[in-house]
Legacy VTK file of the C-alpha trace (Angstrom):
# vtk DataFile Version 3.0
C-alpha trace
ASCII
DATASET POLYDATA
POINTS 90 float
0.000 0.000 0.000
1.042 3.005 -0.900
1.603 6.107 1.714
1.071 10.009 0.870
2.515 13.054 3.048
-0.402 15.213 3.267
1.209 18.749 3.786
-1.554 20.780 2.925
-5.754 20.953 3.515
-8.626 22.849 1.985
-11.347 23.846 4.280
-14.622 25.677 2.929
-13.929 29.231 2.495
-10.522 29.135 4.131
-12.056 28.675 7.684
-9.921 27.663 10.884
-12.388 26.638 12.607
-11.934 23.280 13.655
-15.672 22.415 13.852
-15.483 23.236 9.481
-14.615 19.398 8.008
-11.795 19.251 5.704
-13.124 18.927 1.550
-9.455 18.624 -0.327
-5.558 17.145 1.306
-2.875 17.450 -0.888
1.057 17.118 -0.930
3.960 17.358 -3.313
2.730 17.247 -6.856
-0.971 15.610 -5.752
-4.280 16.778 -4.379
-7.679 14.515 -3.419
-11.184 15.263 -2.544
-11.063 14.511 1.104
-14.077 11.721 0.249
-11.665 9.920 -2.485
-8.649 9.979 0.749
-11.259 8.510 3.037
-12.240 5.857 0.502
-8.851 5.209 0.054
-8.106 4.495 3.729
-11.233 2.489 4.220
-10.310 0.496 1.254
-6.815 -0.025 2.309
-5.426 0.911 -0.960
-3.392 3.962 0.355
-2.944 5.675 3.898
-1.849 9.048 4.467
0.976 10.757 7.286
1.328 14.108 8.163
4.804 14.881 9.424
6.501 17.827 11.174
9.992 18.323 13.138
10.800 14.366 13.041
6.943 13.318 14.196
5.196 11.294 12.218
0.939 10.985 12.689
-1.225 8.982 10.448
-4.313 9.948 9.480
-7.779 8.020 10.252
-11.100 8.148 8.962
-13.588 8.469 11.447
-17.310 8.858 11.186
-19.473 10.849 13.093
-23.255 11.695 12.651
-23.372 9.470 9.320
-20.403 11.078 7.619
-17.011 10.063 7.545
-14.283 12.497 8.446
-10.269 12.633 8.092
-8.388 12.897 11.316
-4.844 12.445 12.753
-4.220 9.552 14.740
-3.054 11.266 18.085
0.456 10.815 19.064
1.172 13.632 21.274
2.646 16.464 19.159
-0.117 18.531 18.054
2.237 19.776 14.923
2.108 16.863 12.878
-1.919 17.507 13.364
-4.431 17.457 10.410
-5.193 21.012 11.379
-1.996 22.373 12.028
-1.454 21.899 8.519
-1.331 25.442 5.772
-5.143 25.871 4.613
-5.396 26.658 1.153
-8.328 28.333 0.801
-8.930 27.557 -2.968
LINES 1 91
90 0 1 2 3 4 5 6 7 8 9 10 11 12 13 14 15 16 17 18 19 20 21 22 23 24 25 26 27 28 29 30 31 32 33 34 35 36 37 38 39 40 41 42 43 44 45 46 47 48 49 50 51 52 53 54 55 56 57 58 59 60 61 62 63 64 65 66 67 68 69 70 71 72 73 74 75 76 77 78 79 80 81 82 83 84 85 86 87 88 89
């Protein structure tokens, strides 16, 4: 299975709030509608890691109220979070 450093996000509107679910992750040379990333994890065909400063997290897909939702799999260092992440308000 292939793995994919996620190193940027797209929220609606370019909103920090954390409560506003993520819609497009991206990295070097690739971007995916956050559904295709969680299909992708739930399928097992590719995950997805967020790194920052030497930390590593991987990212989940959780759901919640009937919709499925990226997250970072906690491991401490809120840096290598999801939501620490540049938002690139496209």
């Amino acid at each position: 299975m292939a793995a994919f450093q996620i190193t940027w996000i797209n929220k609606p509107g370019g909103s920090q709030s954390p409560t506003h679910h993520i819609i497009e992750v991206g990295g070097t040379n690739w971007r995916l509608q956050a559904t295709d990333a969680i299909n992708n994890i739930l399928s097992n065909r590719e995950s997805y890691f967020v790194s920052h400063g030497g930390a590593t997290a991987y990212v989940g897909a959780t759901p919640r109220n009937g919709h499925y939702y990226l997250h970072t799999i906690p491991d401490g260092t809120p840096l290598d979070n999801l939501l620490s992440l540049t938002n690139i308000a496209r």
